[in-house]
N, C-alpha and C positions, 0 to 999 in steps of 0.2 A: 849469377844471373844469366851469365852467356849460356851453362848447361841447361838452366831451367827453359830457355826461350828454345833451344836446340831439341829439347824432348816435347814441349807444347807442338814444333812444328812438327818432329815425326808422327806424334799422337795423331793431330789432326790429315796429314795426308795419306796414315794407313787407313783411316776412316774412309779415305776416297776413294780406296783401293778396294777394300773390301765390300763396297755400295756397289762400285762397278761389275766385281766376281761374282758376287751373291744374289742374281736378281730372283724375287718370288712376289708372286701374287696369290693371297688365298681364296679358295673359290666357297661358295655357301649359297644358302637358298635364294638370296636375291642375285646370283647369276644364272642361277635356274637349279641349280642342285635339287633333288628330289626332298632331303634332312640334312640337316649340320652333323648329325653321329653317323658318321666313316664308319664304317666295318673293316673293309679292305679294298685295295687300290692294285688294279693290275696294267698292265700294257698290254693293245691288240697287236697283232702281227702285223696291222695295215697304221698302227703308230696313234690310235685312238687309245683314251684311256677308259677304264671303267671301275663303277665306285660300287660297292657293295651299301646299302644301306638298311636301316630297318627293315623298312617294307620294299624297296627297289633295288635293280640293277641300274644303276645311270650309267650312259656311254656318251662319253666329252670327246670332239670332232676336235676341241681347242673355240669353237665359238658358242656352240650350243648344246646343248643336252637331249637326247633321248633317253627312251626309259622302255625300261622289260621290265614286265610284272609278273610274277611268278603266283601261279597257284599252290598256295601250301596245302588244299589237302589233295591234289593231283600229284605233288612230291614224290619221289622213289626212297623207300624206306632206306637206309644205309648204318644199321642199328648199331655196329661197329664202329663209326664216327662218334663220338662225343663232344668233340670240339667244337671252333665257333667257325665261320666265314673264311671258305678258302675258294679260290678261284680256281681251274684247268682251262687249259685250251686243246683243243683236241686237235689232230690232223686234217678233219673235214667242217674244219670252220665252225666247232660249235663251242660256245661257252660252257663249264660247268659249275656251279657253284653247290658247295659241302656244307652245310651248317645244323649243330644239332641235330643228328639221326637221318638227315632228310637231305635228298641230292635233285639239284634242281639242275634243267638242261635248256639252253638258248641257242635256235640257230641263228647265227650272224650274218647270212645271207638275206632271211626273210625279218630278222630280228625280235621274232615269236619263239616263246615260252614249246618246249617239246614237253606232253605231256604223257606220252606211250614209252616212256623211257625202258620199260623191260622189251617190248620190239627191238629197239636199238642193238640192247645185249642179245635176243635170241640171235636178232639176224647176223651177229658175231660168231655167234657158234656157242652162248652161253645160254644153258637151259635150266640152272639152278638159282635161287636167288642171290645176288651179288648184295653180301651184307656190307662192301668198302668197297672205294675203287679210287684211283689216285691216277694220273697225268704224269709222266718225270718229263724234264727238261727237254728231253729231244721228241718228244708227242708221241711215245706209247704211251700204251694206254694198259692198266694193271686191275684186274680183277678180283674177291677175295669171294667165293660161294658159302652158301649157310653149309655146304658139306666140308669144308675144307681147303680147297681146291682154287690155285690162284692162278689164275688165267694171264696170259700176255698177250699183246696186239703191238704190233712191229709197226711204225708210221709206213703209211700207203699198201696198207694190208687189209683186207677183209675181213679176215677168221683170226680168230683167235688159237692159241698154241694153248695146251694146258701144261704146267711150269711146274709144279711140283705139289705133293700134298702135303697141309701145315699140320700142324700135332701139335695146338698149347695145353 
């Protein structure tokens, strides 16, 4: 009986431990969420989060919600994506979101939908169509052309470097 009442009381005080460690609240439409189906979920560099959803970008301050709308058929083709909702951040404050074929761009300054997304690349120095383009960890920026031809962009750089030609 002494063992049994010795395990009831560890039972119940690791309960109080792990209430304390583990705190979460889940957020959904009636905190203002845009939909309940998540796409995907990133973190801004200024500590705000942001939701990918069906039809929205939501960006969570931690109180409130705004929201970027994205024109799909202003989208920049990206036909070499087939995947679903991926997030980048770029060097110069703007969002990029990847999903099925189509790459969509947000600047976070004015928190409007960029809808001239091949200006963006010519003014880089890229003149061919970027069928991929992906963000790595330290904010280059990587380009892949319908000719082959995969472009690099160095954070706090203008121009783009061209990196090598692919041959699949």
């Amino acid at each position: 009986m002494k063992y049994f009442l010795l395990f009831i009381a560890f039972f119940y005080c690791s309960q109080l431990l792990a209430q304390v460690e583990f705190v979460f609240s889940p957020i959904n439409t009636s905190d203002g969420l845009s939909d309940n189906r998540v796409r995907a979920i990133a973190q801004l560099s200024d500590g705000r989060m942001v939701f990918a959803t069906e039809g929205l970008v939501n960006i969570y301050d931690g109180t409130e919600f705004s929201y970027l709308h994205a024109d799909d058929n202003k989208a920049y083709p990206v036909p070499n994506y087939n995947g679903f909702h991926r997030f980048y951040m770029d060097d110069e404050n703007r969002l990029w979101l990847k999903n099925q074929t189509k790459l969509a761009c947000f600047d976070l300054h004015t928190e409007m939908f960029v809808a001239n997304v091949d200006s963006l690349f010519r003014s880089s120095g890229i003149i061919n169509s970027v069928i991929d383009f992906f963000v790595d960890s330290h904010q280059n920026s990587w380009y892949l052309t319908n000719s082959n031809d995969l472009f690099f962009k160095r954070k706090g750089e203008n121009k783009v470097l061209q990196s090598l030609k692919m041959f699949w």
